[in-house]
Structure formats: C-alpha cells, structure tokens
N, C-alpha and C positions, 0 to 999 in steps of 0.2 A: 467504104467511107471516103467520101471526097470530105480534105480539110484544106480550106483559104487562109491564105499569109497575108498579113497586113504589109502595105511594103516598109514599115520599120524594124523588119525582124531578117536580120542579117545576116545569124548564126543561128546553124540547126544542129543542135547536139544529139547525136545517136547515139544509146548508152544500152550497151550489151552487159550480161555478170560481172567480165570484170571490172564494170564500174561500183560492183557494192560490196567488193571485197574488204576496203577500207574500214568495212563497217560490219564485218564479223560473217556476212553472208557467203555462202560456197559457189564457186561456178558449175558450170551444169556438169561437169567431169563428174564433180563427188558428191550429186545428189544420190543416183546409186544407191553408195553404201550410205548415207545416211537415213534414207529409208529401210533399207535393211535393219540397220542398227535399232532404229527408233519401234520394228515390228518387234524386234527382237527383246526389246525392255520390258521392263514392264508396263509403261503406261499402252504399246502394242502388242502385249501377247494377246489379246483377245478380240483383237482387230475381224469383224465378218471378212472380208477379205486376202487375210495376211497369207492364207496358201497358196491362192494367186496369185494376188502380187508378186511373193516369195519366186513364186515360177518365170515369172515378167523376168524380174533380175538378175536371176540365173543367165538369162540368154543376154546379158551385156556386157561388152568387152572387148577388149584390141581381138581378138581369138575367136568370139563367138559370132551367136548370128547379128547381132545389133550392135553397133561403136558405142549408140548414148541412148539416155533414157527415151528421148523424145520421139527417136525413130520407132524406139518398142512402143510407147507408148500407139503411137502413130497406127502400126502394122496387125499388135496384137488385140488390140480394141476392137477393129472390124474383124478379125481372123475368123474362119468356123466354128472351131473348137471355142471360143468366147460369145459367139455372135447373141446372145441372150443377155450376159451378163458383161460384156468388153467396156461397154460404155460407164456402167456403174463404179469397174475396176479403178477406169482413167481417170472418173470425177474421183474417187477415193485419195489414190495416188496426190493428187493437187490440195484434197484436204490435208492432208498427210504433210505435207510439203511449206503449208501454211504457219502449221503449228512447231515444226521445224525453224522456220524463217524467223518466229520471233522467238522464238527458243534464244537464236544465234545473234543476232542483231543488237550490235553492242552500239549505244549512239554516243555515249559518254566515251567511251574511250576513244571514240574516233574525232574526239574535240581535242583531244591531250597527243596527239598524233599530228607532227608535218605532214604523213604523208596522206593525207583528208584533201581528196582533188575540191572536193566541194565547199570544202571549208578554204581552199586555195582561192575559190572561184566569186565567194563571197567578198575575201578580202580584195580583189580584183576590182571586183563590181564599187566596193566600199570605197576605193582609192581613186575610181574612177580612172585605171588604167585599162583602156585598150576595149572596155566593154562596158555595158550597163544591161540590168535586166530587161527594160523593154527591147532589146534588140533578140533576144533569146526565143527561141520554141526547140521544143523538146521530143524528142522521137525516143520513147522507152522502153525496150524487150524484154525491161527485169520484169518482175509479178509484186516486188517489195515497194515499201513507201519510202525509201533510203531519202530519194529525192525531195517528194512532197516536204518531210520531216526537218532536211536539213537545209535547203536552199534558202536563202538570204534569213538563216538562223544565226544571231550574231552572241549568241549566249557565252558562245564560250570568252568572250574580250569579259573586263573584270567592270563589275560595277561601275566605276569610275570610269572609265576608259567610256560604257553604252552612256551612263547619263552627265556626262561633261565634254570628255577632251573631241568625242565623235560623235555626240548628241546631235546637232544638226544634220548632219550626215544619215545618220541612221534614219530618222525623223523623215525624211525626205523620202526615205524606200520604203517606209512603213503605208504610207498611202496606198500600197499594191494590197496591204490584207483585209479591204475592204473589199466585201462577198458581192463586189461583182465582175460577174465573169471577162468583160472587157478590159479590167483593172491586174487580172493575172497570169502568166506567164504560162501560157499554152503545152500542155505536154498531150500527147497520143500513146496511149498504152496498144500497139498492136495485136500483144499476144494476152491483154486485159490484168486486172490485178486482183491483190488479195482483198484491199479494202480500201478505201479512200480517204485522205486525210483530211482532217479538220483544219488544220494550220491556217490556209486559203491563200496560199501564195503563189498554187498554181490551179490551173485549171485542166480538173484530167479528165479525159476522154478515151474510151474506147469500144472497139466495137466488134465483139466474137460472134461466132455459134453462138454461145452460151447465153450472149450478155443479158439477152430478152428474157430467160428461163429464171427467176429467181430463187427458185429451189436449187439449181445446182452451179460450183463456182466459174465464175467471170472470168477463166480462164484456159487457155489452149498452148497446144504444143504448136513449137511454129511451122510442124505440118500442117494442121489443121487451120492456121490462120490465115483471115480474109485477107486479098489484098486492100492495100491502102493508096490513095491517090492526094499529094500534096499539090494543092494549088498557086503559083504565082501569080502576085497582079500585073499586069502590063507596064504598072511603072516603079517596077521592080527594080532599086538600082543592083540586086545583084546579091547572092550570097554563101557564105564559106559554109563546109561541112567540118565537123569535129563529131569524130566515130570512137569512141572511148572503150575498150572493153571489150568488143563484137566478138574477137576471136575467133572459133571454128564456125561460127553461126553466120559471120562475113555474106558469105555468097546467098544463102535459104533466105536468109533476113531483107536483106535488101533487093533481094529477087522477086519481091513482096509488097517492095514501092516504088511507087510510080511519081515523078516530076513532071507535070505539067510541062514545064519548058526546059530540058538540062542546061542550054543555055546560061540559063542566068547563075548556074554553079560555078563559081569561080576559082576557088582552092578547097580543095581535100586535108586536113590535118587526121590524122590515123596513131592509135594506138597500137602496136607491131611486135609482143614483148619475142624477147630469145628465149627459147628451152632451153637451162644449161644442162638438161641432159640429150640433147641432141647436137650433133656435129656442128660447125661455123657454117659450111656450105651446106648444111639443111637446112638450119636456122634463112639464109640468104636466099633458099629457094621460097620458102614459105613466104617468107618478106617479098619475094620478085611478084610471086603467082598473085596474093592480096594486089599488089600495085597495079600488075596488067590488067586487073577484076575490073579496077576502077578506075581506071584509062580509057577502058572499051565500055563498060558501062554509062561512062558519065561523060565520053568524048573530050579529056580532058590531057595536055601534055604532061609527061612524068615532071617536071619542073615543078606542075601545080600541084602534088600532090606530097604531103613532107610526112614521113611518118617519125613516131617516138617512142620510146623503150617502156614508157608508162603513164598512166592517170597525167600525176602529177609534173612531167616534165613537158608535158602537153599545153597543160593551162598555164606553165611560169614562162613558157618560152613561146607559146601565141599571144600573151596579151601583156606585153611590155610598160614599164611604167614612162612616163616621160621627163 
C-alpha cells in the first residue's frame, strides 16, 4: 500500500503496544501466557484447537526455540508437521487474542489516570500547545481500537468544563467527526485490526493478506505483513517522527516502511523505556543500538533524534505550552 501525506501533516506518530498499555492492553511479551491462560479457563477448554495451540506455546521463551509469539506464529504456521491445518491455527490464535483485548481494555480507568499519553495529547491539541489534530497521521502496529476510541475524546473534563468554560474550543474540533474521510485524522493499521470504530475521528486503513478474505481476521503477525510505502508531496515543508511504544518490534516494524523521500524527516522523538531488571550499561546498550537503527535508517545526526523514558514524558515535553 502506497499512502499520500497532505503537506499539513507534520507529525507521524508510530504506536507500537506499549502505547495501549495505559489502557489495560498487554505487550506482545505476555500475550503467551494469556492465551494459555484463556485455553485453560473455562470459556477455552473446548477450544478445536487448544492442543495445538497449547504445543505453539510451549516452544516460546528466553530458552526455547522461539523469543515471542509472532515469530511462532510466523514459522509454525508453514511448518510440515501443520502444513494442512497451520493456517487455521494462526487465524485462531488472533480470534483468541481479540476476545482477550476486550476482555482487558479498561477506557474508563484510563480517563482517571495522568498517565493516559492520549488523554495528554488531546489536552495538548485542546490548548493549542505545540500541535493541532490536522497536523497528525498515524502509523499503528497495535490490532486494538485504543486509539480510534480515545483520540480527541474529551469525556472525561466535567460537564461544565465540555459545555461552557471550553465549549468553543471543543466545538471547533468537533467538525473532524463528520464521516468524511478528508475530515479525519489518517491512521494506517500495517499489521490490520480487530475491528473498526464508529467514533469517526479517524480514518483507518489497512492492508494484509488477509484484509480481502472476510471470513478470516484482518490481521497478521509482523512477519507476515506487507510492506508499506508513505508518500511525501514535494512541497513538503518537512516532518517530525514520534515512535511511542515500538520496543523490541523497533527494527521488524519499520523495516517494513518505506518514505518516499527521508529527507523530509527532520527529528526523531522515541520512546526508550529502562528494564529495571537489567544492568545501567544494558539498559545504555539497548538505548545506543535503537539510536544507531535510526541514524542509519533515516540519515539523520544523533542530535536529531531525543529519546524518552515513556508515553507520557514524550507528549509533555515535545509539545510545550507557550
């Protein structure tokens, strides 16, 4: 899928898991066990698949033959020993996954929470510091509707607060949730999602194997996903990346799209958390190796590229009030 930038769109937010943790969702570490878990209940013991699967996850781990789900997913899909049934496995697996995700998906709690990048990123937009929604498009690897659901959601301010003290304000961004597509904030689902949201404040698009088949879900591991080509227009004045989340997916992910012209990439913002269970100089290497990724990918000097400890310290300290 080739997709075209309008040149008012400035920032390109790439949001990896850990951008929906705020929101009750797991990173791909502990989907694992929570498939396990989920066969193991009762609403999966009678799962057509669970012996399978059950064998899938066995082989995942610092120790075994696979690190993470997606690689299994990936390998044992085509293998011999599945080649009949691999494919039905993996669409399983993603049902499975589905039913999981709104299991976990707390949106109310993530209103009563500072640390809600999203809910950071509205009041931003609402104060008119440093951004506005039409400057946004949206590059998305989760499968959830975290995003769709919550973006320029101003529910959580109090009565008073949406139709008086900010009522004009608000009123002004509300024009975007009229259904049409020109009118809303571009997001690209590479690795496809679970479902799509009503709200219409953004406009999702993506494009798998799968997405054509509507019998089985809109969704792939990001082995299996297409490449993607982002188009700039020539009178581009130029635009910032903010990578939220990406984590060990960093290098697979974005090995996956393509820019028209890097040039017109001008700063990198990166989320970089520390494992406090791993050493200061591992933490430092991890952090280096991310940096050099995207120095050599994006031709860009380390000057330009600032990374941040999380979500939230990312959006309060890129987009400044005046």
């Amino acid at each position: 899928m080739k997709k075209s930038l309008g040149k008012e769109k400035t920032k390109i937010f790439i949001l990896g898991a850990g951008a929906s943790i705020d929101y009750g969702l797991p990173v791909w570490s502990d989907l694992a066990s929570l498939i396990k878990n989920y066969l193991e209940s009762e609403k999966g013991k009678d799962n057509q698949y669970k012996k399978e699967i059950l064998e899938w996850l066995d082989l995942i781990g610092e120790d075994k033959k696979y690190k993470t789900l997606d690689e299994c997913i990936y390998r044992e899909s085509s293998s011999t020993r599945y080649k009949e049934n691999g494919q039905d496995i993996e669409f399983e697996i993603f049902r499975i996954l589905e039913v999981i995700f709104k299991e976990l998906y707390d949106k109310k709690t993530s209103y009563d929470k500072e640390t809600s990048w999203i809910k950071k990123l509205n009041e931003k937009i609402r104060k008119q510091e440093g951004v506005d929604w039409h400057n946004l498009f949206f590059i998305n690897y989760n499968y959830d509707n975290v995003l769709a659901d919550n973006i320029l959601d101003f529910s959580y301010l109090s009565k008073t607060e949406r139709e008086r003290i900010h009522r004009e304000r608000i009123l002004n961004l509300g024009h975007i949730s009229q259904r049409y597509d020109y009118e809303k904030i571009p997001c690209l689902y590479p690795h496809g999602l679970f479902q799509y949201s009503d709200r219409g404040f953004l406009h999702e698009e993506s494009d798998t194997i799968n997405s054509h088949d509507d019998s089985i879900p809109k969704t792939v591991s990001c082995y299996h996903s297409k490449p993607h080509e982002i188009i700039f227009p020539t009178n581009s004045p130029g635009v910032d990346l903010y990578i939220l989340g990406l984590g060990g997916g960093l290098k697979i992910n974005l090995d996956n799209i393509a820019f028209s012209d890097i040039s017109k990439i001008k700063n990198i913002y990166i989320t970089i958390r520390s494992n406090p269970d791993r050493p200061k100089q591992e933490n430092e290497k991890c952090k280096k190796s991310a940096i050099d990724f995207l120095k050599e990918k994006f031709n860009l000097q380390e000057e330009n590229i600032k990374s941040h400890e999380d979500c939230v310290s990312l959006i309060e300290e890129c987009f400044l009030g005046f």
